[in-house]
PyMOL Python script that loads the backbone (N, CA, C, O; Angstrom):
from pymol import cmd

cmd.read_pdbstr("""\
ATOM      1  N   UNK A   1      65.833   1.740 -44.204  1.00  0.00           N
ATOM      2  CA  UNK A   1      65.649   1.100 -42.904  1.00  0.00           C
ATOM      3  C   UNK A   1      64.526   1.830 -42.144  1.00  0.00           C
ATOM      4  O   UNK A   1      64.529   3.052 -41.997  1.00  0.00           O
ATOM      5  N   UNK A   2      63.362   0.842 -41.568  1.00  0.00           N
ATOM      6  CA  UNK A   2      62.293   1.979 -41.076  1.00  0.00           C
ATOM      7  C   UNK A   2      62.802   2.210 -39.211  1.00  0.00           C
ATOM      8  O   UNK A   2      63.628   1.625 -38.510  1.00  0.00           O
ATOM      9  N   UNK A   3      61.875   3.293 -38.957  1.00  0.00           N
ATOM     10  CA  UNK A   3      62.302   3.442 -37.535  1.00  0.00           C
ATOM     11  C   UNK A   3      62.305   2.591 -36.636  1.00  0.00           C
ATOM     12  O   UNK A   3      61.454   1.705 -36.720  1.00  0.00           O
ATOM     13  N   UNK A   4      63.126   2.578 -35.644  1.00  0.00           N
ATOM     14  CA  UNK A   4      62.771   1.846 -34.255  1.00  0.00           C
ATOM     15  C   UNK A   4      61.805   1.984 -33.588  1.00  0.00           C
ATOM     16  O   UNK A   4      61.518   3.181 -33.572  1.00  0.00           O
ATOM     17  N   UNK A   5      60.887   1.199 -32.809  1.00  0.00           N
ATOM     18  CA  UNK A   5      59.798   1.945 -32.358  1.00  0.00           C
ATOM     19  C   UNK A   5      60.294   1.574 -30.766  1.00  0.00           C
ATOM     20  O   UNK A   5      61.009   0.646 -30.387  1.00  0.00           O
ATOM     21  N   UNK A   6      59.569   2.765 -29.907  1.00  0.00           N
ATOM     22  CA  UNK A   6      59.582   2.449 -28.393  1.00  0.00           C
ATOM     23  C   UNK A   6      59.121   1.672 -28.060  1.00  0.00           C
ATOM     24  O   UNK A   6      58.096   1.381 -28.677  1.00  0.00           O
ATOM     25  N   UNK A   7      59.497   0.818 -26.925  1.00  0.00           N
ATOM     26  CA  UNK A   7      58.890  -0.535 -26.387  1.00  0.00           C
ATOM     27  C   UNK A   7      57.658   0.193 -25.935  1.00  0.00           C
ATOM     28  O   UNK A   7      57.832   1.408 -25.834  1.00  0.00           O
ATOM     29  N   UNK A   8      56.114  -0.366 -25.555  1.00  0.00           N
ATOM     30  CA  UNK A   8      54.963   0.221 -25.156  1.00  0.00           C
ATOM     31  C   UNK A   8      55.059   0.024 -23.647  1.00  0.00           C
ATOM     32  O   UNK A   8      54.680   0.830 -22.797  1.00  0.00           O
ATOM     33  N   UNK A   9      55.499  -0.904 -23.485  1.00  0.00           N
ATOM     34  CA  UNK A   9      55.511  -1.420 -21.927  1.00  0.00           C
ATOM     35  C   UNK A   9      56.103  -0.552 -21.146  1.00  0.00           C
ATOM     36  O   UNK A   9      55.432  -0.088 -20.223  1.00  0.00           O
ATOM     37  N   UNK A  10      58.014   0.043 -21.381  1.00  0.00           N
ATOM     38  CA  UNK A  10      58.478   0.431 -20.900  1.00  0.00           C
ATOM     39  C   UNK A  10      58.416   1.656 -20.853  1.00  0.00           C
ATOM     40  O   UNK A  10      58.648   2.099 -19.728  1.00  0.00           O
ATOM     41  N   UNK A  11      58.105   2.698 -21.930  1.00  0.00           N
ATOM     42  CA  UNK A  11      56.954   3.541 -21.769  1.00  0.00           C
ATOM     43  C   UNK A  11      56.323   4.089 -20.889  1.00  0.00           C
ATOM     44  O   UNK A  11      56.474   5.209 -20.400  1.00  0.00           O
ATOM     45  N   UNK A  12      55.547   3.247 -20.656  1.00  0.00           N
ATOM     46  CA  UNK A  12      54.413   2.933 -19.135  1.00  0.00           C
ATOM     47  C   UNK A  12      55.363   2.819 -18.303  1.00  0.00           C
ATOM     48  O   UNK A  12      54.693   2.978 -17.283  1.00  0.00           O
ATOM     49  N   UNK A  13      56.733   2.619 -17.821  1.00  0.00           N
ATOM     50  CA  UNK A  13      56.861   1.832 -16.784  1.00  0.00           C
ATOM     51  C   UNK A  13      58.049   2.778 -16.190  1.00  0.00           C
ATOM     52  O   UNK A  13      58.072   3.079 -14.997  1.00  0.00           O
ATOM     53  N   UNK A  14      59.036   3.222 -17.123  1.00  0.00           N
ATOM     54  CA  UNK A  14      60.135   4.080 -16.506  1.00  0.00           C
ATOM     55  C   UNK A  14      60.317   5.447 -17.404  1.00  0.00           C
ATOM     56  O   UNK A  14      59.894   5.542 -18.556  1.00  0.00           O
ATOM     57  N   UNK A  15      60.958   6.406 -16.757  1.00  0.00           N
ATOM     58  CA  UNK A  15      61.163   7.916 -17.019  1.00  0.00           C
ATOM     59  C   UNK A  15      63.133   7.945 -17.212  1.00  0.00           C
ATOM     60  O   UNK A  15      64.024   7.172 -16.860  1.00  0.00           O
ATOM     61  N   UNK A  16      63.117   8.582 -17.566  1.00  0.00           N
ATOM     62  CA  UNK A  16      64.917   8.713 -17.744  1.00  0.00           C
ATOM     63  C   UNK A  16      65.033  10.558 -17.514  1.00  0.00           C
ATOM     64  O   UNK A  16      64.673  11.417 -18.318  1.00  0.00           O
ATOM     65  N   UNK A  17      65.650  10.753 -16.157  1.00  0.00           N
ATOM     66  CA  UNK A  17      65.894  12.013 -15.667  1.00  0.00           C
ATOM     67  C   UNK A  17      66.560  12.823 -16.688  1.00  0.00           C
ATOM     68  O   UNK A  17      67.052  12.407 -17.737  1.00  0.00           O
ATOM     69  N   UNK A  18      66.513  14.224 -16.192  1.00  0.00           N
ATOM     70  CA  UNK A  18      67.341  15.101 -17.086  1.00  0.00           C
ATOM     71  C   UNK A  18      69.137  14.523 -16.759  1.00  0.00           C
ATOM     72  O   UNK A  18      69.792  14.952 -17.709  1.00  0.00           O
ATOM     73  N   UNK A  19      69.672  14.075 -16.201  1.00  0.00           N
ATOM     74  CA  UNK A  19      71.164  13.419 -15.774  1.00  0.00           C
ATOM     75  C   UNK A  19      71.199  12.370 -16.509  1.00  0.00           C
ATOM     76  O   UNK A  19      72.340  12.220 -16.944  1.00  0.00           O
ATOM     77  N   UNK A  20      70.149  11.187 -17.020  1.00  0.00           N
ATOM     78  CA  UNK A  20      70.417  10.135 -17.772  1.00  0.00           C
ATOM     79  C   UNK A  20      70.164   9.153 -16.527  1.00  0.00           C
ATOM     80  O   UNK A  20      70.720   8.063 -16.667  1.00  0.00           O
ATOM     81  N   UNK A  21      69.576   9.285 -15.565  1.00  0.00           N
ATOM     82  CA  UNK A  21      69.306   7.677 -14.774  1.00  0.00           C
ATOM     83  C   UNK A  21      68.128   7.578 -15.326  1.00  0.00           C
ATOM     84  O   UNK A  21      67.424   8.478 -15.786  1.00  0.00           O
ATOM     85  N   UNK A  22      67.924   6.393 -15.261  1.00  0.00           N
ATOM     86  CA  UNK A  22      66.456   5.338 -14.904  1.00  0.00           C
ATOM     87  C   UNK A  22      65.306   5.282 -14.079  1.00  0.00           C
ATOM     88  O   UNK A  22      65.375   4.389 -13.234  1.00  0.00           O
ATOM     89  N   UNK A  23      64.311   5.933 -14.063  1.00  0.00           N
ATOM     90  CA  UNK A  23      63.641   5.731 -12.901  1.00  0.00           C
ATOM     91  C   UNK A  23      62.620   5.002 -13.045  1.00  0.00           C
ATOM     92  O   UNK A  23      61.988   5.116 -14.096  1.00  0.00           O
ATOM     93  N   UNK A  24      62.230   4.161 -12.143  1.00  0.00           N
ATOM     94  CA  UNK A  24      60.975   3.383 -11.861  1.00  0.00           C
ATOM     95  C   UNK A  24      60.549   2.755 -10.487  1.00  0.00           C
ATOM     96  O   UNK A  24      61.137   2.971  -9.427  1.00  0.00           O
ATOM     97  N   UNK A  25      59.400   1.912 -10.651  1.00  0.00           N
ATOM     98  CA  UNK A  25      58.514   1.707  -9.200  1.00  0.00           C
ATOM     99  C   UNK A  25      59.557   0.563  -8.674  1.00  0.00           C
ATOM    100  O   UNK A  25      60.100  -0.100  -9.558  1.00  0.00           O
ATOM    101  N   UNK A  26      59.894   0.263  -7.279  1.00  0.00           N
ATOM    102  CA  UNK A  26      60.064  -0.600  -6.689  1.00  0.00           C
ATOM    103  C   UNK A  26      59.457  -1.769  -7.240  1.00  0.00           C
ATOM    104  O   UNK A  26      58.514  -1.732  -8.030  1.00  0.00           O
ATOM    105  N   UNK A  27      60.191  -3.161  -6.675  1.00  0.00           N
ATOM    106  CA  UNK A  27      59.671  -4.050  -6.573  1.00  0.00           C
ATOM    107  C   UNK A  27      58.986  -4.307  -5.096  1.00  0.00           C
ATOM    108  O   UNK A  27      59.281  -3.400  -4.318  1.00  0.00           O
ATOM    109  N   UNK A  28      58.173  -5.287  -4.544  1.00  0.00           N
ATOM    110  CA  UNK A  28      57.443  -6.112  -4.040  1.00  0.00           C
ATOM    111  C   UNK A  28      56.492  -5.246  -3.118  1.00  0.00           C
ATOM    112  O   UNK A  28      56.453  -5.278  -1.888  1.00  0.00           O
ATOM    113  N   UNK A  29      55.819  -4.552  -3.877  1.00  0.00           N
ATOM    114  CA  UNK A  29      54.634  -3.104  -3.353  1.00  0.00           C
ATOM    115  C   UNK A  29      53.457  -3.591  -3.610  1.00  0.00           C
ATOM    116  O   UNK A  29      52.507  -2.887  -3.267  1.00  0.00           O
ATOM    117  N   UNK A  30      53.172  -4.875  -4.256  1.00  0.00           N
ATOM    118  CA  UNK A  30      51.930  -5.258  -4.604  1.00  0.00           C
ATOM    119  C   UNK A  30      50.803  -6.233  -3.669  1.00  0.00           C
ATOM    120  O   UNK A  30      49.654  -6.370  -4.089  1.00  0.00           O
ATOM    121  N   UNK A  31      51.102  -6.672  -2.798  1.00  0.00           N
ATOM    122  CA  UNK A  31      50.683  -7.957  -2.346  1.00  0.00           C
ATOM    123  C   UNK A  31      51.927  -8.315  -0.867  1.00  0.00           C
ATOM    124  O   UNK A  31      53.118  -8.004  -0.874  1.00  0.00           O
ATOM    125  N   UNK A  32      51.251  -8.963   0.165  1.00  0.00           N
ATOM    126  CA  UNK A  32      51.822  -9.639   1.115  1.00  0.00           C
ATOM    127  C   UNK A  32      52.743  -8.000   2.021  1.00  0.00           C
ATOM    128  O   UNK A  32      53.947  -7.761   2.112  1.00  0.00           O
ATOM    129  N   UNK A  33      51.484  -7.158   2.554  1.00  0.00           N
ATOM    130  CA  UNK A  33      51.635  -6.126   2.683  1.00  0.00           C
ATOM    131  C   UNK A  33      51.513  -5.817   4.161  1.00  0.00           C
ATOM    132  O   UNK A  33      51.960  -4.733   4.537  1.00  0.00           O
ATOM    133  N   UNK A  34      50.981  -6.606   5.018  1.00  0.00           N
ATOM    134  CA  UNK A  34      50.313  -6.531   6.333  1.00  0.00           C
ATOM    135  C   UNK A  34      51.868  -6.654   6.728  1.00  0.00           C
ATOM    136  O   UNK A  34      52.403  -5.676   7.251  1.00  0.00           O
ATOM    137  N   UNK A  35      52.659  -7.905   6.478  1.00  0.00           N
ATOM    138  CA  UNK A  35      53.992  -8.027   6.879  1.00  0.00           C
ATOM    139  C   UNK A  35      55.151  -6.833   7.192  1.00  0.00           C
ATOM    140  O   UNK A  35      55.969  -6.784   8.110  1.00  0.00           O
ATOM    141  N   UNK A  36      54.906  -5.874   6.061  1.00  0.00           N
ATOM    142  CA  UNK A  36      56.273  -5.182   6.134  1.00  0.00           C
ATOM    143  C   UNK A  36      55.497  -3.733   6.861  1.00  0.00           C
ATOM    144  O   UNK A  36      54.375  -3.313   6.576  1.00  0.00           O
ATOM    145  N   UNK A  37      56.353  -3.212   7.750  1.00  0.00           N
ATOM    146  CA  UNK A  37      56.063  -2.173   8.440  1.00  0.00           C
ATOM    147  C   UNK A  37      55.908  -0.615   7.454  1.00  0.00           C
ATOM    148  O   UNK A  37      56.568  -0.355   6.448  1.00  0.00           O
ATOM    149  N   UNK A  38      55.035   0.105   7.982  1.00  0.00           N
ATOM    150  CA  UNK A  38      54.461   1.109   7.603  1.00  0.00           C
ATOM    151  C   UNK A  38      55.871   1.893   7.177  1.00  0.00           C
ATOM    152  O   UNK A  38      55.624   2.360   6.065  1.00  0.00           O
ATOM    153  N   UNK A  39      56.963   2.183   7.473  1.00  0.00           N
ATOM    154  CA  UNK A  39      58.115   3.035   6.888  1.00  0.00           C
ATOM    155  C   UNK A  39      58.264   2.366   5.669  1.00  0.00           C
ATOM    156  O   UNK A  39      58.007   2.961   4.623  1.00  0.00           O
ATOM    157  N   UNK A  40      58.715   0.998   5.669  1.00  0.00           N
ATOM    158  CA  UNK A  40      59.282   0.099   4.396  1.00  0.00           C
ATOM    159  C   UNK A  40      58.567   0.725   3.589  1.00  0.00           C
ATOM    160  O   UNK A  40      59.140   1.415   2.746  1.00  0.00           O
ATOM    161  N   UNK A  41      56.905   0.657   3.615  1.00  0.00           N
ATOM    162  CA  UNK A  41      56.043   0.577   2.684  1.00  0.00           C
ATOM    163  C   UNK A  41      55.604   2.051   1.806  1.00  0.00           C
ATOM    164  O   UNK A  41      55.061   2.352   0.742  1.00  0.00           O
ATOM    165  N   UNK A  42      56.232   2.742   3.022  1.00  0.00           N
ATOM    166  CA  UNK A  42      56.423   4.578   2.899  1.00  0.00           C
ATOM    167  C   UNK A  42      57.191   4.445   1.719  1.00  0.00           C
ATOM    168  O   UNK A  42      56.724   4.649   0.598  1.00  0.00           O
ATOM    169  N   UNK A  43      59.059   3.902   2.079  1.00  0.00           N
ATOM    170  CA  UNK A  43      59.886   3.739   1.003  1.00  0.00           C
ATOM    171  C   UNK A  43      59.667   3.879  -0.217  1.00  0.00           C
ATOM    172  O   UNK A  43      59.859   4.776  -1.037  1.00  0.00           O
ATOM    173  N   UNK A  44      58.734   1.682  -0.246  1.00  0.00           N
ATOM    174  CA  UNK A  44      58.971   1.353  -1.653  1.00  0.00           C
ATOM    175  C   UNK A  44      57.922   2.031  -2.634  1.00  0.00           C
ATOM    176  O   UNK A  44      57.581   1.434  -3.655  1.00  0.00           O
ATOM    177  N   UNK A  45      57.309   3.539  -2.253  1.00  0.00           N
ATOM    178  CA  UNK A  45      56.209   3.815  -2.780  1.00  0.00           C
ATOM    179  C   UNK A  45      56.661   5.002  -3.741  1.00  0.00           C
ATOM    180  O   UNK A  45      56.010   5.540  -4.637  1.00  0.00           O
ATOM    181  N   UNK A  46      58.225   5.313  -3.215  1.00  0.00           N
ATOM    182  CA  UNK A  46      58.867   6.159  -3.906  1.00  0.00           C
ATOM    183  C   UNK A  46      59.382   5.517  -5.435  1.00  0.00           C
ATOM    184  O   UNK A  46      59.581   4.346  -5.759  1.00  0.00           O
ATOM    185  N   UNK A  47      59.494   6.632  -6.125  1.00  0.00           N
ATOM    186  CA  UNK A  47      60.505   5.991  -7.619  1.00  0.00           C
ATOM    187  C   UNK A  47      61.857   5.427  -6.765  1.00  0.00           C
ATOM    188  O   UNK A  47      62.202   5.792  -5.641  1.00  0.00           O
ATOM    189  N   UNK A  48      62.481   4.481  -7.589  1.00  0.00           N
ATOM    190  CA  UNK A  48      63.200   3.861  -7.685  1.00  0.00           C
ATOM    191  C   UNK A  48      64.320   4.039  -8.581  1.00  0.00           C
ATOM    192  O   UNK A  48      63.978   3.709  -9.717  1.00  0.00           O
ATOM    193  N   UNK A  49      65.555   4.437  -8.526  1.00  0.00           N
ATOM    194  CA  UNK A  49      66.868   4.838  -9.651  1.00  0.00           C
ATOM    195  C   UNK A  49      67.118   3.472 -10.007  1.00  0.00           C
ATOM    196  O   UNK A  49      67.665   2.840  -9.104  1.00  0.00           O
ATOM    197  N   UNK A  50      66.814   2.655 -11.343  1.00  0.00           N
ATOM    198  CA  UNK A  50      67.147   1.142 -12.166  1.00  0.00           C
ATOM    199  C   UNK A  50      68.801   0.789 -11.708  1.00  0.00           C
ATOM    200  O   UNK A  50      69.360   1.805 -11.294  1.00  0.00           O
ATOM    201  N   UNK A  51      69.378  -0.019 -11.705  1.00  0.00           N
ATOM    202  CA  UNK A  51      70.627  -0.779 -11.261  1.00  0.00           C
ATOM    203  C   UNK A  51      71.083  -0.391 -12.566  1.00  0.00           C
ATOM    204  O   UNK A  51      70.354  -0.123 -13.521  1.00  0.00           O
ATOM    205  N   UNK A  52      72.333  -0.379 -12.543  1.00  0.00           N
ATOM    206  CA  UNK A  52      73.550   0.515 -13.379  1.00  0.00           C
ATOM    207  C   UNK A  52      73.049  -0.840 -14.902  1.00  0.00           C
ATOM    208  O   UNK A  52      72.532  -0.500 -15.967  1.00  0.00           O
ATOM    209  N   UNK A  53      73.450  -2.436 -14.466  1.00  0.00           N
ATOM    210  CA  UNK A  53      73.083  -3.585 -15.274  1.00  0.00           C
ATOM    211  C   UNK A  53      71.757  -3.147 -15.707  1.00  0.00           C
ATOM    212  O   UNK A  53      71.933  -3.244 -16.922  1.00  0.00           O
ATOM    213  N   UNK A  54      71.015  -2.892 -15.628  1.00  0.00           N
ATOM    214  CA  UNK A  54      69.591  -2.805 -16.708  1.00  0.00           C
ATOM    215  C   UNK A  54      69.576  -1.405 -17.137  1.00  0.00           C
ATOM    216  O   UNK A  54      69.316  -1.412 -18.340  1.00  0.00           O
ATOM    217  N   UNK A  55      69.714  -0.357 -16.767  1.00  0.00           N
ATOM    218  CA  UNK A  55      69.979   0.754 -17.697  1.00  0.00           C
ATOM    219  C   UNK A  55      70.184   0.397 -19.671  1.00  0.00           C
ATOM    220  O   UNK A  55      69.500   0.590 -20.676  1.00  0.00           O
ATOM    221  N   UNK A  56      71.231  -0.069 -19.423  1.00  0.00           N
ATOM    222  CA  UNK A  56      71.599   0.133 -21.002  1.00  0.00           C
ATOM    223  C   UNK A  56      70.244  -0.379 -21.859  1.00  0.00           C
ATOM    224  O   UNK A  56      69.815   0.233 -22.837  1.00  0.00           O
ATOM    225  N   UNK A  57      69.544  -1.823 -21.225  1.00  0.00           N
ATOM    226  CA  UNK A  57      68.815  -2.565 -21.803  1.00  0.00           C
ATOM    227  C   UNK A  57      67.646  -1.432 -21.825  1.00  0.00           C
ATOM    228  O   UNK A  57      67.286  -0.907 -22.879  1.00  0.00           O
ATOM    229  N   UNK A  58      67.154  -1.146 -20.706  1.00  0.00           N
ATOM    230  CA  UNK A  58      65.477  -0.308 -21.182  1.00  0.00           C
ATOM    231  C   UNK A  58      66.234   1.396 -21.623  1.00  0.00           C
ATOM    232  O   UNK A  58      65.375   2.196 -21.995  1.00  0.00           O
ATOM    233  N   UNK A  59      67.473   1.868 -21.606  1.00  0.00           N
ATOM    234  CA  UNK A  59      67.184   2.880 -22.543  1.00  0.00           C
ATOM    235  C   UNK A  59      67.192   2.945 -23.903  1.00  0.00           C
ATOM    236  O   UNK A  59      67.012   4.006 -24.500  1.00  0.00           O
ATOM    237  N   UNK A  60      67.494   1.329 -24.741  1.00  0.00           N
ATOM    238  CA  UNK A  60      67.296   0.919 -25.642  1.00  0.00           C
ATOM    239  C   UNK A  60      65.822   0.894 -25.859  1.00  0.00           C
ATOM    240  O   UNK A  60      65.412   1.262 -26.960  1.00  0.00           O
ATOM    241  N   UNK A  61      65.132   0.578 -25.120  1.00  0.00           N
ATOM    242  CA  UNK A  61      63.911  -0.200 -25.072  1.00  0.00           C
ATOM    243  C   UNK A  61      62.734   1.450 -25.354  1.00  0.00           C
ATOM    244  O   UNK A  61      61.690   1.475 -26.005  1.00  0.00           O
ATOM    245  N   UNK A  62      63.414   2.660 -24.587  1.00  0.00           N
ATOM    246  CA  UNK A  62      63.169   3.493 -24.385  1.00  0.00           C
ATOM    247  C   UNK A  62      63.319   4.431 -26.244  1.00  0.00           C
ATOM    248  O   UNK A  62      62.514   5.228 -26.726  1.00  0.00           O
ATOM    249  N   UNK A  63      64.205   4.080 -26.658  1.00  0.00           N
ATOM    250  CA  UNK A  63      64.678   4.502 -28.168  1.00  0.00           C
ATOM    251  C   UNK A  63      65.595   5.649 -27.284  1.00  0.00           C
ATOM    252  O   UNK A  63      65.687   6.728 -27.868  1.00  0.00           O
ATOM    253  N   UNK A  64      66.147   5.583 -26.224  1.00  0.00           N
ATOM    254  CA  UNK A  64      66.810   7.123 -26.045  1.00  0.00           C
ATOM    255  C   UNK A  64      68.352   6.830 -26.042  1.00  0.00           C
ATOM    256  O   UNK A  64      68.692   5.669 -25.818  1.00  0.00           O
ATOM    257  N   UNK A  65      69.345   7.811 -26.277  1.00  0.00           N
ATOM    258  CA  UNK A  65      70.591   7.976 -26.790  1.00  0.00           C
ATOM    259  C   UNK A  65      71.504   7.357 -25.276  1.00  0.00           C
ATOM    260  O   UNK A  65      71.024   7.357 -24.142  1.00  0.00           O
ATOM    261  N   UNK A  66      72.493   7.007 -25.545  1.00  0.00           N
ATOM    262  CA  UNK A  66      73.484   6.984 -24.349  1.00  0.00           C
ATOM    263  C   UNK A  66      73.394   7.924 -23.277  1.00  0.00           C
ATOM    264  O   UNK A  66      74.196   7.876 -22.345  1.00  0.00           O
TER     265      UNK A  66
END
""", "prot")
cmd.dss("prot")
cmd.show_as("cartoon", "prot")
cmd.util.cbc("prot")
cmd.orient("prot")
């Protein structure tokens, strides 16, 4: 059986802490920006801990263990 390979995308996209969370960028940081006030935008600029539901999927995606 040959290896699994890491998704390339996700890769690029999220980190998995020394504890086992998920981290990645916010959503809606890209566009339609004048709207949301300068704190929000402070916020969503921080990493982001993934929702408990998508974990399992990208640390698969990730090739990393439970």
């Amino acid at each position: 059986m040959p290896k699994m390979k890491t998704h390339s995308g996700a890769k690029k996209r999220f980190k998995v802490t020394g504890t086992g969370k998920v981290r990645g960028r916010h959503p809606f940081t890209s566009h339609i920006l004048e709207k949301k006030s300068p704190k929000k935008k402070r916020a969503l600029g921080r990493p982001a801990i993934m929702n408990d539901a998508e974990v399992p999927r990208i640390k698969r995606m990730l090739g990393v263990g439970k």
